[in-house]
C-alpha positions in Angstrom: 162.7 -0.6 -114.3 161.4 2.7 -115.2 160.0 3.2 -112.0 163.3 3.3 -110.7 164.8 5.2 -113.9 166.0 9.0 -113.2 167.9 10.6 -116.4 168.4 7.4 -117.8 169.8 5.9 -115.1 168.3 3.2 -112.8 168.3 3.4 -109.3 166.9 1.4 -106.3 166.4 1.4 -102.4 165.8 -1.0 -100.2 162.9 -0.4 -98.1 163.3 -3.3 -96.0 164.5 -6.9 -95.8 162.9 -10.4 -95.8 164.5 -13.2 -95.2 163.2 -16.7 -96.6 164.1 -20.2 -96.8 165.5 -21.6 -100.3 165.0 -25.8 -100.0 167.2 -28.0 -102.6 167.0 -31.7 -103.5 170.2 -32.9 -102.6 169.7 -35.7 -104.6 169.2 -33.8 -107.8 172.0 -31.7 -107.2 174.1 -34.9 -106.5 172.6 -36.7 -110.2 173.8 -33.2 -112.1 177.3 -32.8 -110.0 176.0 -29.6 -108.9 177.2 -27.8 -105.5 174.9 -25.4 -103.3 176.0 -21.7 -105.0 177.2 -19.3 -102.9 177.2 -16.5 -105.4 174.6 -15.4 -108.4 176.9 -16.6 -110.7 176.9 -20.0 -109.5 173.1 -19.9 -109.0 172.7 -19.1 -113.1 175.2 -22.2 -113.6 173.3 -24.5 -111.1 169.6 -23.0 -113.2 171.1 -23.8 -116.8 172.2 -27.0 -116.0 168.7 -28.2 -114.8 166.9 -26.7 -117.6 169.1 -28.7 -119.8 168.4 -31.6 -118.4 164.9 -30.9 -118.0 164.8 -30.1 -114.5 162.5 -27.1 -113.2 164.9 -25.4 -111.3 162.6 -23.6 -108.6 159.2 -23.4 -107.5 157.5 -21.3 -104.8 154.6 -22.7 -103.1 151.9 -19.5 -103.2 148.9 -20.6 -102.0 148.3 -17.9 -100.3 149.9 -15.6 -102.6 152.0 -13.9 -100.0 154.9 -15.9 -100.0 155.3 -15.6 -103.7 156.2 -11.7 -103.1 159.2 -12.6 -101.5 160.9 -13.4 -104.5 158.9 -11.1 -106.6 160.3 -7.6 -104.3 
């Protein structure tokens, strides 16, 4: 965050874009009564109510380590 922090202020620019797959089990998400989020918001719902039923809500496979950046940039 301070990286990006001028005055205060935090700012960002995308350098560039990736574009990666996100799988779901569509049975879990049918056990919990969850729907595929369209929106952030919806995603932060979808992650609380696996954690509170003892669900790990995502994984990334990183073997190779690159793959993991994805959702790290």
């Amino acid at each position: 965050k301070e990286s990006y922090a001028v005055n205060g202020k935090t700012y960002g620019l995308p350098l560039e874009m990736n574009i990666s797959y996100v799988f779901y089990n569509k049975e879990i998400f049918k056990k919990y009564n969850l729907e595929v989020p369209k929106t952030f918001e919806e995603y932060k719902h979808v992650v609380k109510t696996l954690v509170e039923n003892g669900v790990i809500p995502a994984a990334v496979g990183a073997k190779d380590g690159w793959p993991a950046s994805f959702w790290f940039m």
